[in-house]
C-alpha positions in Angstrom: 84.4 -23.4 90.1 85.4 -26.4 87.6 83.0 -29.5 87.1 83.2 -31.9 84.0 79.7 -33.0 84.2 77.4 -29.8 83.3 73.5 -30.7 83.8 72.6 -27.6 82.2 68.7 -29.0 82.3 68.6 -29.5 86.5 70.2 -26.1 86.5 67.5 -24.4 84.8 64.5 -26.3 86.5 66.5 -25.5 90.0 66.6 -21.9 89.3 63.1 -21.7 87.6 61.8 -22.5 90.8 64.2 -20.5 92.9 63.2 -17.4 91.0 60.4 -18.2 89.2 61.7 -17.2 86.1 58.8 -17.5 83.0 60.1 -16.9 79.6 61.2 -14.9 77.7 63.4 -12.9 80.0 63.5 -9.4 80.5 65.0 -8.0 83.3 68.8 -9.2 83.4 69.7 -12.7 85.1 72.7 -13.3 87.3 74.9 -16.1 88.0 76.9 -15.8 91.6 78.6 -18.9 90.7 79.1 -20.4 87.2 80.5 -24.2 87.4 82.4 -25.4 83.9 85.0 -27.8 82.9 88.4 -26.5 82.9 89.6 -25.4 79.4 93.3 -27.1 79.7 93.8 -27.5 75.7 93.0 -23.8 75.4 95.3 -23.1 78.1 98.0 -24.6 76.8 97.3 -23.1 73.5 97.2 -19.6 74.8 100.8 -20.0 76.2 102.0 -21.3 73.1 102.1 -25.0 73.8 101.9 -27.5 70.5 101.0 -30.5 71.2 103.2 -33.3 69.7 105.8 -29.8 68.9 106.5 -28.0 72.9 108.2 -30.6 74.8 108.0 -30.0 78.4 110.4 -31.7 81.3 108.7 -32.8 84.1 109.1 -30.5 86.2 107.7 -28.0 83.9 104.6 -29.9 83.3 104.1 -29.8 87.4 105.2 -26.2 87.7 102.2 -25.7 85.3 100.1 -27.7 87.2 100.7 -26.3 90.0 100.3 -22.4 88.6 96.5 -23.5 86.9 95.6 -24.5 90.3 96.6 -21.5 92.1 94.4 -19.8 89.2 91.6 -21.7 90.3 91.5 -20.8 93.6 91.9 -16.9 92.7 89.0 -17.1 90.4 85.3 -16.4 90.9 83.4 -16.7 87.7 79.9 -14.5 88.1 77.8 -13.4 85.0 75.1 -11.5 84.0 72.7 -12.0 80.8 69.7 -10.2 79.6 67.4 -10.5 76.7 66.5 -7.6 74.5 63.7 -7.2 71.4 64.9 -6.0 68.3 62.6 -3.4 67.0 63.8 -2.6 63.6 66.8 -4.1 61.2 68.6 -2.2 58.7 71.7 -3.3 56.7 74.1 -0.9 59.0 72.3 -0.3 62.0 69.7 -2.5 64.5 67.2 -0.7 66.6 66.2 -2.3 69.6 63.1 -1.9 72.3 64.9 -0.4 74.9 66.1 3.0 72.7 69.5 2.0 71.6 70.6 1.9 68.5 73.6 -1.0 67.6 75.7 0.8 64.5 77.8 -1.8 63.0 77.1 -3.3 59.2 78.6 -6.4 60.8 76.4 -7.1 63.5 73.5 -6.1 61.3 74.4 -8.9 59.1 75.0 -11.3 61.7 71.4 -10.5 63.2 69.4 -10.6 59.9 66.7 -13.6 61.0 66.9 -12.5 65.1 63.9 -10.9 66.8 66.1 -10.7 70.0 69.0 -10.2 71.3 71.1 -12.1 74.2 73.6 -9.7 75.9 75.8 -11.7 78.3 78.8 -10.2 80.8 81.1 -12.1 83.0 84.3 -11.7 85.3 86.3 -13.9 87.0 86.6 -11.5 89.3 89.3 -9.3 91.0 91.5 -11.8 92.8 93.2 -13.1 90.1 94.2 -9.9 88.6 95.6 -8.8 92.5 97.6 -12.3 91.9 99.0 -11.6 88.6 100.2 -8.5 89.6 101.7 -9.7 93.0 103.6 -11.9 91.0 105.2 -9.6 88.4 106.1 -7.2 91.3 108.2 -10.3 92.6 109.4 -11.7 89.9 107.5 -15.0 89.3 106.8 -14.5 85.6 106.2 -17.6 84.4 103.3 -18.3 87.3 102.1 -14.8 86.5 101.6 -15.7 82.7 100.1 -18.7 83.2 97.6 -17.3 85.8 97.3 -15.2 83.3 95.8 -17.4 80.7 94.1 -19.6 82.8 92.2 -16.3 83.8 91.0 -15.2 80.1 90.6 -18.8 78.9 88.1 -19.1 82.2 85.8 -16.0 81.9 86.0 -16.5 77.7 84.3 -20.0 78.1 82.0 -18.6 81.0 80.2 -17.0 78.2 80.1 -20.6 76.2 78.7 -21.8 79.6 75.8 -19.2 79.2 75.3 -19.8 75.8 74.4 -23.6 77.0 72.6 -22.7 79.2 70.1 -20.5 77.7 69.8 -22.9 74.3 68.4 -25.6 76.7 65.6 -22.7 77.6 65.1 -21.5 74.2 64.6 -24.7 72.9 61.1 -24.9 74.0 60.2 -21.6 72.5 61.9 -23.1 69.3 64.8 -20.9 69.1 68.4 -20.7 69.5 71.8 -18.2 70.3 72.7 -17.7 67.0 77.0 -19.4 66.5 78.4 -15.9 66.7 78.3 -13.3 69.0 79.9 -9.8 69.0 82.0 -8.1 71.8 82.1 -3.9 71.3 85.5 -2.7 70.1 85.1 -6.4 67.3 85.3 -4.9 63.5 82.7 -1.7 62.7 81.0 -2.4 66.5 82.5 0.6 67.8 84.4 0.2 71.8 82.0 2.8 73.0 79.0 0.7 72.7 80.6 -0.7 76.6 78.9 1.9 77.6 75.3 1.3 77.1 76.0 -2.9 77.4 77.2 -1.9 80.7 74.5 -0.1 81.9 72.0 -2.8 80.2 73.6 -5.9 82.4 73.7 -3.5 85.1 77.3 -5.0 85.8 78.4 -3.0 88.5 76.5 -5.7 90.8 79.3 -8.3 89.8 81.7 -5.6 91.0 82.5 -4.4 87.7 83.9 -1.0 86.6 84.0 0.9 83.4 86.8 3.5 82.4 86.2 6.4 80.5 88.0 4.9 77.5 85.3 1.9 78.0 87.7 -0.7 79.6 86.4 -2.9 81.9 87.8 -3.6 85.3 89.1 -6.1 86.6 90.4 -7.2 83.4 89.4 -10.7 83.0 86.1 -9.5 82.5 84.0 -9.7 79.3 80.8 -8.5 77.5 78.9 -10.1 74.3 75.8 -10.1 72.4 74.4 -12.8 70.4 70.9 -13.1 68.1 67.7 -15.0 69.0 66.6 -17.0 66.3 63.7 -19.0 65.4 64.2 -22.8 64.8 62.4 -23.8 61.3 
């Protein structure tokens, strides 16, 4: 679903009362629906369009058009976040209250001043990737491509969406989702760590899958983490 206008403050009150959530959150949170604007600079970016550089005829601009549309209508945005204590920091490792233990320098370094941590999944579901492949099987690349990046550009800024959305909450417990966040397999935050993020967001409810070589199906889905940090 697209919408320009986000209320992200409604949305929280509405869904406090529908589930009488009471900060801080522990058990994992889902979204059947997630409503954002629809990235179209990104889009274009991620096919390789410069603006004031790409010319496009007219006909390409509607064939475009046309193609992000149909991407619309394949795609289902859900998500998943949960929140997480960090019990013990170290500069290459970060220990947390449920058992695991995060081994990347990296992400140490990025989570330094956070008590918490905010895992978040989403997927724009498998519709999308049953359309892109329907359309290299006959041929039509170009809509293929474009559904394509309309797909990753979707489910990358459902995760922006959820980092909105839970600032607005954390603000009254004066904290904050620190800029960053890390996806396994980024740098020395080893692929495998899927796994256990995975089993955390309990993902299989948004009708995810994980491979043996930690991939996620249907493609166009995504994991992250980001820090919890107080708000001097």
């Amino acid at each position: 679903m697209v919408k320009d206008d986000i209320d992200f403050s409604s949305i929280i009150r509405k869904m406090n009362r529908e589930i009488r959530l009471e900060p801080p959150m522990r058990s994992s949170f889902f979204f059947d629906s997630m409503a954002i604007a629809l990235p179209k600079d990104d889009i274009f970016r991620r096919l390789s369009y410069r603006k004031g550089v790409t010319r496009l005829e007219p006909q390409e601009l509607e064939e475009m058009d046309r193609a992000i549309d149909d991407a619309l209508s394949f795609i289902h945005l859900r998500g998943v976040a949960r929140r997480i204590a960090v019990e013990e920091k170290k500069s290459t490792k970060t220990l947390l209250s449920t058992g695991e233990t995060l081994k990347s320098r990296n992400l140490a370094r990025m989570l330094r001043n956070s008590e918490e941590i905010m895992l978040m999944g989403a997927t724009a579901g498998p519709a999308v990737m049953d359309a892109i492949r329907d359309d290299s099987l006959h041929g039509r690349m170009t809509r293929g491509v474009i559904l394509d990046a309309v797909a990753s550009e979707m489910v990358d800024h459902a995760l922006d969406w959820m980092v909105a959305f839970f600032n607005q909450d954390l603000r009254r417990e004066r904290r904050q989702l620190t800029k960053r966040r890390f996806s396994a397999g980024y740098g020395d935050f080893l692929l495998e760590n899927q796994k256990w993020i995975y089993d955390a967001l309990d993902l299989g409810r948004l009708g995810v899958e994980l491979s043996e070589s930690f991939i996620l199906t249907p493609e166009k889905s995504v994991t992250a983490l980001a820090g919890i940090e107080r708000v001097e």
